[in-house]
C-alpha angles and dihedrals in degrees: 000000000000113000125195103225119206133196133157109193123223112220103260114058109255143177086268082074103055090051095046086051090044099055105045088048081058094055093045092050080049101062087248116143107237132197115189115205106182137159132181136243078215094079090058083075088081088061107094136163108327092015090061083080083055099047083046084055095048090053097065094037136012108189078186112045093047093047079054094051089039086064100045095052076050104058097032100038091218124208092215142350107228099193112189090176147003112156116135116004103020102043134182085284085101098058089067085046081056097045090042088056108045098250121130121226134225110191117181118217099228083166147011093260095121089055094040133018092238094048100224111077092237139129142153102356095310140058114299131196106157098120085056098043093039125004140304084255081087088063086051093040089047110035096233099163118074099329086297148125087192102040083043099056095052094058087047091048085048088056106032095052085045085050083054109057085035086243084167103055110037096022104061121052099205133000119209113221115191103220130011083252089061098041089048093058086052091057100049087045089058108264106137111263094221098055092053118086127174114239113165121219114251142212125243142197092039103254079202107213138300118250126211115031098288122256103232140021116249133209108188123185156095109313093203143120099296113102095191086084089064105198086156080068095056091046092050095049084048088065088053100053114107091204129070100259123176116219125197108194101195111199145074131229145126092286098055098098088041092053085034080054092046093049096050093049093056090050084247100168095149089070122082124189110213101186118231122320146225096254085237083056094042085050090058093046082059097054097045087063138101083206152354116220113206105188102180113156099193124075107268123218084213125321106224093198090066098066090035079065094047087052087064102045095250122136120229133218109207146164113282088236145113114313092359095060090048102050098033107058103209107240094016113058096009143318132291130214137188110270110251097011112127099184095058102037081058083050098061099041095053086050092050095048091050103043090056094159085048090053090045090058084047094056100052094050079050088061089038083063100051104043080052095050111002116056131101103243084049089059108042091070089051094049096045084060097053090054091047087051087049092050097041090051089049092055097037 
């Protein structure tokens, strides 16, 4: 089968990219032919004061880029596009260049951009689903984007003119959620049911397992401007434990001197702040933990760094929320907390620290779980028969 892959990269390097790279290393070991179409988020960085409008315009709809795709499913005769990203160089301008060929698309929902202009169904410091009850009026009224009327505006038009042609519904074949969860709130927002399938992400290569009970607690993720990640609630949990507890926070990003600040200020000695990883670094931090906490407070459309956890027979505490509460089973795989809740986040990570036999136990349950649903050789078959539903749609 030859595939099409697309990506457009955002700016600062993200999970979207590990499963985009992992995928396409699993076609290729395949024996699968694979063709990789990707932009960056970078270039828009050339777009400054009066160009802006231009680079707007270019989101909803790239005449170049999709005379450039046009071309490529020319010349390679694809199966199948399988597109992770486009916004915002790339744009849904692809999508017509595939229909007007003939080639059936798999997109694969990384994010909740087609349901709300940030991606994420968040706002203000809670869940947010205004743009989905109501209209995406709420996003404008509300600069949602980016702190922006402006920024804002240009990811509603996006969606409002896409709406419109009904890009989403005749233009992509089949569309890959990555938990029921995820899939559910789709297809209340519109997208066909019968068009969304649930397909995991996946480890690989295999971390294998930790031995011994793990030293520290880790936290690993990005440190930037988006306060659903909620690392301000971990640090605050840390000042309630009643135990001695070391912390490694894995990641880089604009907030890490802020949180480093924050840490300093409360006498937490017990935290250390490692920068951002290698991802095979960040890997081996994982296995060298009792537990990850994964303290998230918006929904999740997966969380990759959970079942990299599980590969590694780590347990996770996580919100009770949304994906999380759906791929980690409280008691079972890991703990779950009330998101937001800093006491008892502090609670369940002092009985986890203290119950390390019971978290073992956890832990290898935890790597039960992934050799059953996140592996690599679980998910190519999964995602063979989306393509073959997309095709057979296509010629039916």
């Amino acid at each position: 089968m030859k595939i099409v892959l697309v990506h457009n990269h955002y700016q600062e390097t993200g999970g979207e990219d590990v499963v985009f790279e992992q995928e396409r290393e699993l076609l290729e070991c395949a024996g699968h032919q694979v063709v990789v179409y990707c932009r960056t988020n970078l270039e828009a960085d050339s777009y400054l004061g009066i160009k802006r409008l231009v680079l707007v315009q270019k989101a909803i709809w790239n005449d170049q880029v999709r005379t450039e795709f046009a071309e490529l499913l020319r010349v390679e005769k694809p199966d199948v596009v399988h597109v992770h990203n486009t916004w915002v160089m790339i744009s849904p301008s692809i999508y017509s260049a595939c229909m007007e060929a003939g080639v059936p698309v798999v997109q694969t929902l990384h994010n909740y951009r087609l349901l709300c202009p940030v991606g994420t169904l968040f706002r203000d410091g809670k869940i947010c689903e205004e743009c989905s009850e109501h209209t995406l009026w709420r996003s404008f009224r509300n600069r949602c984007y980016r702190g922006s009327r402006a920024e804002t505006a240009s990811v509603g038009l996006m969606l409002a003119v896409h709406r419109a042609r009904h890009t989403w519904q005749r233009e992509v074949s089949s569309y890959v959620a990555l938990t029921e969860f995820a899939r559910n709130k789709f297809v209340q927002g519109g997208l066909p049911a019968q068009k969304v399938f649930v397909k995991p992400n996946f480890v690989h290569p295999d971390p294998l397992p930790q031995s011994g009970d793990g030293t520290y607690a880790i936290f690993a993720g990005r440190l930037w401007g988006t306060p659903e990640v909620r690392v301000t609630t971990l640090l605050d949990a840390w000042t309630r434990l009643r135990s001695r507890i070391p912390l490694r926070i894995v990641g880089g990003g604009e907030q890490r001197d802020q949180l480093e600040k924050k840490a300093i200020s409360a006498n937490l000695d017990t935290v250390e702040f490692t920068g951002l990883l290698a991802h095979d670094q960040a890997i081996a931090a994982i296995r060298g933990a009792r537990f990850l906490i994964f303290s998230s407070e918006w929904y999740e459309t997966f969380g990759l760094t959970m079942i990299e956890a599980f590969a590694c027979g780590v347990p996770v505490i996580c919100s009770r929320l949304g994906a999380m509460r759906e791929i980690v089973e409280d008691g079972r795989t890991g703990l779950h907390f009330t998101p937001g809740d800093v006491q008892d986040l502090a609670d369940k990570i002092e009985w986890a620290w203290n119950h390390p036999e019971r978290m073992k136990q956890m832990g290898e349950q935890a790597r039960q779980e992934y050799e059953n649903k996140y592996t690599a050789e679980k998910n190519y078959p999964q995602l063979m028969e989306i393509y073959r539903q997309a095709i057979a749609g296509s010629n039916a």
